[in-house]
One Martini backbone bead per residue (centre of mass of N, CA, C, O) as a GRO file, in nm:
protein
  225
    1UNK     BB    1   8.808   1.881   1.574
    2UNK     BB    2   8.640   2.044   1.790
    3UNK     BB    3   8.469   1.993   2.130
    4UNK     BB    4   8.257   2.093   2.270
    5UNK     BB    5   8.113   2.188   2.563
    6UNK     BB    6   7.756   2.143   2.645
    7UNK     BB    7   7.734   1.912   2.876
    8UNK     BB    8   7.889   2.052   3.165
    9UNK     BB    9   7.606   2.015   3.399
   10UNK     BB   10   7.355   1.918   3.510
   11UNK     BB   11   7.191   2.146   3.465
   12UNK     BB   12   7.243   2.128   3.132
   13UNK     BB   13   7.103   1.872   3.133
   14UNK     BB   14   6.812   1.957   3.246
   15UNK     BB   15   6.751   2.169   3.045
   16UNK     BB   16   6.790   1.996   2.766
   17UNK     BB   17   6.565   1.850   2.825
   18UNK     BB   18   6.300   2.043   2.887
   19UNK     BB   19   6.256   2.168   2.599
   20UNK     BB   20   6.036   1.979   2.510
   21UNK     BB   21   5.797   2.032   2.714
   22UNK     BB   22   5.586   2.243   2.611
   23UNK     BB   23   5.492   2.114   2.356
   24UNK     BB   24   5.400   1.845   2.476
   25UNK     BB   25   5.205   1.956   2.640
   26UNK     BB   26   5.035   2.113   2.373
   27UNK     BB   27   4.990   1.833   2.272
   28UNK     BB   28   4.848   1.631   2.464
   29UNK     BB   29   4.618   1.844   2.533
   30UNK     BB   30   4.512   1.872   2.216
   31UNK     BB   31   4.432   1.536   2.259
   32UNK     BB   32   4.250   1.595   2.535
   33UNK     BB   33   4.035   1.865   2.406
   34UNK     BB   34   3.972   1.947   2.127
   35UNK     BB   35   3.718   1.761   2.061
   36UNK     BB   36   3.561   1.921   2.274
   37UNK     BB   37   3.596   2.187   2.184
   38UNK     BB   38   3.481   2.183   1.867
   39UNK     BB   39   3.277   1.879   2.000
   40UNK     BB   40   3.063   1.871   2.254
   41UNK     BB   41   2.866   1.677   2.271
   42UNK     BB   42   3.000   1.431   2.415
   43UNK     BB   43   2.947   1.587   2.719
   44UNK     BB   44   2.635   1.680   2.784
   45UNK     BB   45   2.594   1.983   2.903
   46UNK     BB   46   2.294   1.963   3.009
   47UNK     BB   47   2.402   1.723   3.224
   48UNK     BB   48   2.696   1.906   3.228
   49UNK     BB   49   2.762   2.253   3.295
   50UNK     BB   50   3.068   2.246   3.352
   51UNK     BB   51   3.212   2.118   3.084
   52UNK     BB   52   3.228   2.422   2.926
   53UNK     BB   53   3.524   2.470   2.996
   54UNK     BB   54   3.653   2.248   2.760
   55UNK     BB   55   3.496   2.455   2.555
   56UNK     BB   56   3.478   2.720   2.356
   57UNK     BB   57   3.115   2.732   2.290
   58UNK     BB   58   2.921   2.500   2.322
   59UNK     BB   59   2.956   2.486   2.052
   60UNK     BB   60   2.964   2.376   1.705
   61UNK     BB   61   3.279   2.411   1.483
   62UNK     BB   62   3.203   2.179   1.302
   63UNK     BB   63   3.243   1.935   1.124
   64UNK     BB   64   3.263   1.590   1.208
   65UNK     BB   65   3.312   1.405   0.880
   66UNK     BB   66   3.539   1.630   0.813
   67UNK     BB   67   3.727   1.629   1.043
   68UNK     BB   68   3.815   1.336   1.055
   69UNK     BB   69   3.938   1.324   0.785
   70UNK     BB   70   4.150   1.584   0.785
   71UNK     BB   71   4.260   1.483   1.117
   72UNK     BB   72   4.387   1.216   0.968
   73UNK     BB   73   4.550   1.326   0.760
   74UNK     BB   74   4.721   1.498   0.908
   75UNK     BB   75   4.863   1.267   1.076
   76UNK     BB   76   4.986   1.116   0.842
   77UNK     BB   77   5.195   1.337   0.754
   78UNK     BB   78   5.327   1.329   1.010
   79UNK     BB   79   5.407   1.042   0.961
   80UNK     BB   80   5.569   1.054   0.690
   81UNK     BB   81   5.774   1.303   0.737
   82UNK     BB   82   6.026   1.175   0.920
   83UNK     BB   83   6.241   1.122   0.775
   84UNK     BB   84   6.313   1.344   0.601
   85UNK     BB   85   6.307   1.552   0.849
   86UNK     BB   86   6.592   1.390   0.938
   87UNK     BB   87   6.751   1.359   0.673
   88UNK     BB   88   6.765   1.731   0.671
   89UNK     BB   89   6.913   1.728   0.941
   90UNK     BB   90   7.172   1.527   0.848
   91UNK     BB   91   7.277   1.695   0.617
   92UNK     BB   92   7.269   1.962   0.689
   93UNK     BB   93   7.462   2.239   0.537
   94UNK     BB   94   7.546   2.508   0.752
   95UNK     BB   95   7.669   2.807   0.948
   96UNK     BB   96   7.475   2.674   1.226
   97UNK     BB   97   7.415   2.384   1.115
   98UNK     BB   98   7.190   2.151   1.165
   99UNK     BB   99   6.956   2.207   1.407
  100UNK     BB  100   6.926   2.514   1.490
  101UNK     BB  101   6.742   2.609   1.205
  102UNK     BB  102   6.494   2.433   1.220
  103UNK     BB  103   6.402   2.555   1.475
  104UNK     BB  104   6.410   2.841   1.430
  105UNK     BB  105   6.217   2.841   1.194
  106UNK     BB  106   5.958   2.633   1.341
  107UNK     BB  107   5.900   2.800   1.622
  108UNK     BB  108   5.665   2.995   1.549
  109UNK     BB  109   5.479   2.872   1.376
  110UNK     BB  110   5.455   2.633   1.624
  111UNK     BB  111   5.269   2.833   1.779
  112UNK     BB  112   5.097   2.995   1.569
  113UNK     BB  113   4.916   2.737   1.462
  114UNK     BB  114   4.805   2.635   1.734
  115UNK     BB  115   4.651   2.908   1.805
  116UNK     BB  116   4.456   2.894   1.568
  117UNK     BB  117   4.309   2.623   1.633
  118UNK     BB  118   4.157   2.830   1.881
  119UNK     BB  119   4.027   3.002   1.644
  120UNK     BB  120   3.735   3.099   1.520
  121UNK     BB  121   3.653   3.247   1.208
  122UNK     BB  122   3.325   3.141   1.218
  123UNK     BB  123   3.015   3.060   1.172
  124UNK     BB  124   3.126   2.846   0.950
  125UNK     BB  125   3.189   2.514   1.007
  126UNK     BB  126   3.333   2.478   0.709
  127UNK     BB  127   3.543   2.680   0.781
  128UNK     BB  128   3.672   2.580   1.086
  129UNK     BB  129   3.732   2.331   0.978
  130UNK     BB  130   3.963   2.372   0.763
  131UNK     BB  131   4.130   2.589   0.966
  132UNK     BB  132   4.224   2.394   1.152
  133UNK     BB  133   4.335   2.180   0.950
  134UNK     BB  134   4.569   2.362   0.864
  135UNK     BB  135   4.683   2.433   1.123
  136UNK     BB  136   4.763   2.143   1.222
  137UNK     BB  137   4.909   2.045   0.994
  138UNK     BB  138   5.137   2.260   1.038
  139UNK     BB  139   5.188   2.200   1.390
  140UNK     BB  140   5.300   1.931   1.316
  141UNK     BB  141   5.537   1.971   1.124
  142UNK     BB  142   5.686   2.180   1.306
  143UNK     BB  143   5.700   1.989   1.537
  144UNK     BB  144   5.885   1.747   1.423
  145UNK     BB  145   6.116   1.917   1.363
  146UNK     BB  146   6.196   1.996   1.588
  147UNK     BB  147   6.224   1.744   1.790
  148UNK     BB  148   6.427   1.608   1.601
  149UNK     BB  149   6.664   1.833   1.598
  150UNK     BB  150   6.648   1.750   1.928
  151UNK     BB  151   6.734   1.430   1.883
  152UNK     BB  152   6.959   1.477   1.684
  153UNK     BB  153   7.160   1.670   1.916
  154UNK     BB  154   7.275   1.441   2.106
  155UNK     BB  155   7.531   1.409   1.955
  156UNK     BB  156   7.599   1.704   1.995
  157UNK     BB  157   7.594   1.743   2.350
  158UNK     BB  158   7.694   1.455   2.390
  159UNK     BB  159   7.973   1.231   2.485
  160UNK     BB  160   7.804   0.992   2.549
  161UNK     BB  161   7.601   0.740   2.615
  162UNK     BB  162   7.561   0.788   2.910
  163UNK     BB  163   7.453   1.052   2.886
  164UNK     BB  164   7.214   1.040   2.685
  165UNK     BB  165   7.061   0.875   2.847
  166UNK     BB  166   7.009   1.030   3.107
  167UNK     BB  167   6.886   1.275   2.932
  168UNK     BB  168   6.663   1.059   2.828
  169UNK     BB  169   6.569   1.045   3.149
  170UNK     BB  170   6.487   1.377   3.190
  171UNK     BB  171   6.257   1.368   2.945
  172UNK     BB  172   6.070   1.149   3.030
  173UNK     BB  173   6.035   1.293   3.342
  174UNK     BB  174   5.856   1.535   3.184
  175UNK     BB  175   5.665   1.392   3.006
  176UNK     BB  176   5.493   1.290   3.299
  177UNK     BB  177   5.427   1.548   3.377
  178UNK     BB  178   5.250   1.638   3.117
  179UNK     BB  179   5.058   1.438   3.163
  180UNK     BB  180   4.976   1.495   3.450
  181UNK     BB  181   4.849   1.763   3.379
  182UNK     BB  182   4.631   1.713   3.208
  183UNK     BB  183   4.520   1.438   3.347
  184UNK     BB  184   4.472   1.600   3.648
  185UNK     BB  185   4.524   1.943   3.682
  186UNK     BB  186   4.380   2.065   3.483
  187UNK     BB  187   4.123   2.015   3.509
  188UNK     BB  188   4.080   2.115   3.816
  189UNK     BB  189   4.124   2.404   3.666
  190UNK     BB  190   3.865   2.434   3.533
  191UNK     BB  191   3.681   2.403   3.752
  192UNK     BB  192   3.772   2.553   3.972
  193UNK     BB  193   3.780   2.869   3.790
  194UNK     BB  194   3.584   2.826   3.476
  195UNK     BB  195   3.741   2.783   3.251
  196UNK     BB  196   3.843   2.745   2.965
  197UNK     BB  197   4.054   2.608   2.726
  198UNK     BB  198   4.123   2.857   2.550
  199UNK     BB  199   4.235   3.000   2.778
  200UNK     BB  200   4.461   2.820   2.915
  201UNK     BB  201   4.591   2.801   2.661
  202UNK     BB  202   4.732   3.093   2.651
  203UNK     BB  203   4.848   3.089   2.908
  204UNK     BB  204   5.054   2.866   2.808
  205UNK     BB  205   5.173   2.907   2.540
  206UNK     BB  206   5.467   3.017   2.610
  207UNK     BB  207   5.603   2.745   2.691
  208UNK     BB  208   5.707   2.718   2.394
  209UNK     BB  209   5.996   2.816   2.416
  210UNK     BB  210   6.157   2.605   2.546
  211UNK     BB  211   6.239   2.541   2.191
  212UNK     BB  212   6.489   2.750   2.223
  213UNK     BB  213   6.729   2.627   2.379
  214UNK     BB  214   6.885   2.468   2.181
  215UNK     BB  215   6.986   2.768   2.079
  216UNK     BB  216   7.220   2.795   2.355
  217UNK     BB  217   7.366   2.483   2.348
  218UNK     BB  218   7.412   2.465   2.078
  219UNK     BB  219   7.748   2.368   1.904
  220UNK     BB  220   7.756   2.487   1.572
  221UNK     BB  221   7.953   2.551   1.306
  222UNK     BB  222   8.169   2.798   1.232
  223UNK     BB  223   8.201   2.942   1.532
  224UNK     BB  224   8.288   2.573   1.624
  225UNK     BB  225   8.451   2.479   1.363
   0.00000   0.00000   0.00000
């Protein structure tokens, strides 16, 4: 079997790290921000007015002991999927490999259910529960699918261990970046702005096609074996 060099510049290794970028800064920021935009209680927006920013409309949008509960399950969920996850992306064959099929299939879904779970469609807060936590669990499948195959691809596209090792330590470099911005500059812009939390998730929403290079990089399938 012929071997394509596909990690062969430095440029493409760096690009090929990027991939996860968008997804991972996505996923961070709804970590630190998602519980107090759809339940403000604990922001304490009367004596600090500017906190308004942060959440979706300064009223709670939730049941907060039924999405507790949800938004638990939800992750539980998550953590349970990686094996099997792995296990479809390493057997999987198909005629464009094995990698590529499940980002195709899953980054569409992981965009729009992300953008949903950000969209309240009712007064009715147990029905905001339900709607986010359904969208939610929903966001993190099609993303730890996405992120797997996206891991699961360094075999197919790094020709040795010390490439690879490389390539994962331009993904962490890239990782701590995303930390670093919703985590200090994110803020910073909520403040000096006046946005809300959930007009700049949708500013930044397209970031998330970053999780499309590996289907550009990444050679596998009949038209390359």
């Amino acid at each position: 079997m012929k071997k394509f060099k596909n990690l062969n510049s430095t440029f493409k290794e760096l690009l090929f790290s990027f991939s996860g970028f968008g997804p991972n800064l996505m996923m961070v920021l709804m970590g630190a921000f998602f519980s107090d935009a759809v339940n403000p209680a604990a922001l304490d927006i009367a004596s600090n007015p500017g906190k308004v920013v942060q959440t979706i409309s300064g009223t709670c949008l939730i049941v907060p002991w039924l999405f507790s509960i949800l938004w638990f399950a939800g992750k539980v969920f998550d953590g349970l999927i990686d094996v099997p996850f792995a296990s479809i992306t390493d057997t999987m064959k198909t005629k464009w490999g094995r990698r590529r099929l499940p980002i195709a299939i899953c980054l569409i879904p992981m965009i729009v259910s992300f953008a949903l779970c950000w969209i309240p469609i009712s007064s009715d807060v147990y029905v905001n529960t339900i709607w986010i936590s359904v969208w939610s669990t929903i966001f993190f499948g099609t993303y730890t699918m996405c992120l797997i195959s996206f891991y699961g691809s360094l075999s197919t596209v790094c020709w040795n261990e010390k490439q690879r090792l490389r390539v994962s330590s331009y993904k962490s470099f890239f990782d701590t970046i995303s930390y670093c911005l919703v985590y200090a500059l994110i803020p910073l812009i909520l403040g000096v702005t006046n946005l809300h939390i959930d007009q700049l998730v949708f500013i930044l929403l397209p970031l998330m096609l970053t999780m499309a290079i590996p289907l550009f990089i990444i050679k596998e399938g009949d038209k390359f074996e």
